[in-house]
C-alpha positions as CSV (number, residue, x, y, z in Angstrom):
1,X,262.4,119.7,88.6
2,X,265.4,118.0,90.4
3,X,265.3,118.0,94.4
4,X,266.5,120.7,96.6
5,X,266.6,118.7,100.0
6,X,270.6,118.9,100.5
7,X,271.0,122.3,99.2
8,X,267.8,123.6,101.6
9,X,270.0,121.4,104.5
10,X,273.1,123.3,103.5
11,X,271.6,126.7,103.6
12,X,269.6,125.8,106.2
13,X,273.2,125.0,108.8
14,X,274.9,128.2,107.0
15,X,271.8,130.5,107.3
16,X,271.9,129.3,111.5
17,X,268.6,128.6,111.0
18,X,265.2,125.6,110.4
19,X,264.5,124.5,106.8
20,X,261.0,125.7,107.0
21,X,262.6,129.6,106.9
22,X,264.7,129.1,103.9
23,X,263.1,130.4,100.5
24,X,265.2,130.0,97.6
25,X,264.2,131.8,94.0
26,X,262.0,129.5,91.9
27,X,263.2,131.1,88.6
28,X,267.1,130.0,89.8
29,X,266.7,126.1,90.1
30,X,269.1,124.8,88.2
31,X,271.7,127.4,89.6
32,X,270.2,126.3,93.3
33,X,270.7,122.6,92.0
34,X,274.8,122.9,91.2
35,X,275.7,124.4,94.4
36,X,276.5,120.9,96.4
37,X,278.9,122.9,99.1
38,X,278.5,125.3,101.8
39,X,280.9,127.6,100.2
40,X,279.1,127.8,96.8
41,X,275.6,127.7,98.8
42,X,277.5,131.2,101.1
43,X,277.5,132.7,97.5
44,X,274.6,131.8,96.0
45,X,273.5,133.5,99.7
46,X,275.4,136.7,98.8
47,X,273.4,137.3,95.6
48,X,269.9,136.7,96.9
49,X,269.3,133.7,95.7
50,X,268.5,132.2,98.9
51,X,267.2,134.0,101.6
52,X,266.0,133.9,105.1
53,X,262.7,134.1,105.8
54,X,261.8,137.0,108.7
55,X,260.5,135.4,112.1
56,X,256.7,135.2,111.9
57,X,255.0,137.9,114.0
58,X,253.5,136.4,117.2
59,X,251.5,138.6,118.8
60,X,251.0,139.3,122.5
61,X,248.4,141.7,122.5
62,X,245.4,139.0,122.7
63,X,247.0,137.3,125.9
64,X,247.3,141.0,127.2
65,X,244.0,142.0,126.8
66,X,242.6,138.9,128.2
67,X,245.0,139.5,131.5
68,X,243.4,142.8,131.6
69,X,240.1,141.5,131.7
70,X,240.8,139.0,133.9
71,X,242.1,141.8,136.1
72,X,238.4,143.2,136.4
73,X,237.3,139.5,137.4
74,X,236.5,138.4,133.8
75,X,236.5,134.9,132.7
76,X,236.9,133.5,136.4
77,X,233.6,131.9,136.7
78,X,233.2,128.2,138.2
79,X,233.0,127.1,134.8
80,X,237.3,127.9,133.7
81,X,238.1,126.7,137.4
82,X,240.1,123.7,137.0
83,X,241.4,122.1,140.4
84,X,239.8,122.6,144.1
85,X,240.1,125.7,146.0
86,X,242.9,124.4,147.6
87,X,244.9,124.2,144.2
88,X,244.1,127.4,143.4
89,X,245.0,128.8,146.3
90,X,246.4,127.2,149.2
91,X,245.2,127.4,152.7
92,X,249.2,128.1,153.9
93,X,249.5,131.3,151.1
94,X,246.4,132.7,152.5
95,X,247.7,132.5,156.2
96,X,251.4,134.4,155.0
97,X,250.1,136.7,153.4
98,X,247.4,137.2,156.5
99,X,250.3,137.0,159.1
100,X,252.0,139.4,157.1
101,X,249.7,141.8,157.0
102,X,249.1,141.6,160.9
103,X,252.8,141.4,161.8
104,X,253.2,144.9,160.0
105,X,250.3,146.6,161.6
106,X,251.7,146.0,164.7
107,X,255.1,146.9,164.2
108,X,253.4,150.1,162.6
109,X,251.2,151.0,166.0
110,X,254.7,150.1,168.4
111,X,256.9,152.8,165.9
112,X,254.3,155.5,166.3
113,X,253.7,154.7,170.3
114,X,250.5,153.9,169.8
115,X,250.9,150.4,171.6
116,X,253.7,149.5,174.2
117,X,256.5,146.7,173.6
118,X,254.2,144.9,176.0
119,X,251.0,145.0,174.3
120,X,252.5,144.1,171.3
121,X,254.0,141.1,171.9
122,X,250.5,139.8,173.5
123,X,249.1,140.6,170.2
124,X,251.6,139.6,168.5
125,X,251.5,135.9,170.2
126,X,247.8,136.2,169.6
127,X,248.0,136.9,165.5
128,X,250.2,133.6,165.6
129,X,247.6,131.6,167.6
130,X,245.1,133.0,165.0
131,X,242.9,134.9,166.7
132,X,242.3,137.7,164.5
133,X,240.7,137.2,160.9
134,X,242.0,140.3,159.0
135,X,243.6,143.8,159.4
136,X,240.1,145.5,160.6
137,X,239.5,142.5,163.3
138,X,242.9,143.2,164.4
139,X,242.9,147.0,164.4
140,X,239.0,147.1,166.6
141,X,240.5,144.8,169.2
142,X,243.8,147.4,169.7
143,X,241.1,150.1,170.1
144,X,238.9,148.6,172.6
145,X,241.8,147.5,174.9
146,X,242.9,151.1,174.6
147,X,239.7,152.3,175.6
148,X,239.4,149.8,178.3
149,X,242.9,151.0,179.1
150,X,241.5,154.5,179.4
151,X,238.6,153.9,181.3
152,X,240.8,152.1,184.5
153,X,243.1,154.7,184.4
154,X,240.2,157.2,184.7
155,X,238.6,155.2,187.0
156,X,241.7,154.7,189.2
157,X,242.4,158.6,189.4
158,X,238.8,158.9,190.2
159,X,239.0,156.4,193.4
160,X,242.8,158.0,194.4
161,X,241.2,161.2,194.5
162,X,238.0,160.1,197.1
163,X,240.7,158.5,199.0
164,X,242.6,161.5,199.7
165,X,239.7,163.2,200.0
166,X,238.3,160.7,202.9
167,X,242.1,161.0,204.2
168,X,241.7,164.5,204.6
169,X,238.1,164.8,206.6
170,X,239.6,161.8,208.8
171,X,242.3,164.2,209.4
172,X,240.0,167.0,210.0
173,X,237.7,165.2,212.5
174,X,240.5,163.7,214.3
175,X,242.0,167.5,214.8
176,X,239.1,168.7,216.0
177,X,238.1,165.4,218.6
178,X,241.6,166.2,220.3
């Protein structure tokens, strides 16, 4: 049985494809073995002599289903953790993603006049300087200065009205002494 190598090569360039996915008819050999030339290797192509092989099927549905698991926290133990925490994730994603987060609670609580332009640009000044660990930390701090808010403003109207009041028995006495 003569070799095959240049005739594999040829179909191989005409075929626009690797020598491994070239199959060529074991019971045509000595046919294979004459052609010498691209053109008679084209025909021997025609008539199904030599054929390309189909792509090999390379599944994705293991690497899928092991994504999904992961999803649920599979497979994340210490033990497939390669590099420090650090690698994994770094200090400077975790404080975007936290500013991020902050930045757009704020501008949500100034567009529904919840906070004034004021406020917000304390807290916001204060979210830079990192004084607020999460959404929730962020979002009890805005309450309890609006409560604090509340309670001086109550309080105020409360001493304004015993003013007035203490105006107006001053006034009383002193129209009743003359």
């Amino acid at each position: 049985m003569s070799s095959l190598k240049l005739q594999k090569r040829l179909a191989a360039s005409v075929l626009d494809c690797g020598v491994r996915r070239v199959w060529m008819d074991d019971s045509e050999v000595s046919t294979i073995a004459m052609a010498n030339s691209r053109q008679q290797i084209r025909k021997l192509i025609n008539d199904g002599i030599i054929v390309k092989r189909p792509v090999k099927v390379h599944s994705g549905a293991r690497h899928t289903k092991r994504i999904l698991a992961k999803r649920l926290g599979r497979h994340t133990g210490y033990g497939k953790r390669r590099g420090g925490r650090n690698a994994r994730l770094t200090g400077k994603f975790q404080w975007i993603r936290r500013i991020r987060v902050l930045r757009k609670v704020l501008v949500d609580y100034r567009k529904r006049n919840e906070i004034d332009c004021h406020l917000y640009r304390k807290l916001y000044l204060k979210a830079k300087g990192n004084e607020f660990r999460n959404r929730r930390n962020l979002v009890e701090h805005i309450q309890t200065l609006k409560a604090e808010n509340l309670r001086e403003k109550t309080l105020q109207s409360q001493i304004d009205a015993r003013r007035a009041r203490s105006r107006r028995v001053r006034e009383r006495k002193n129209g009743v002494s003359q």
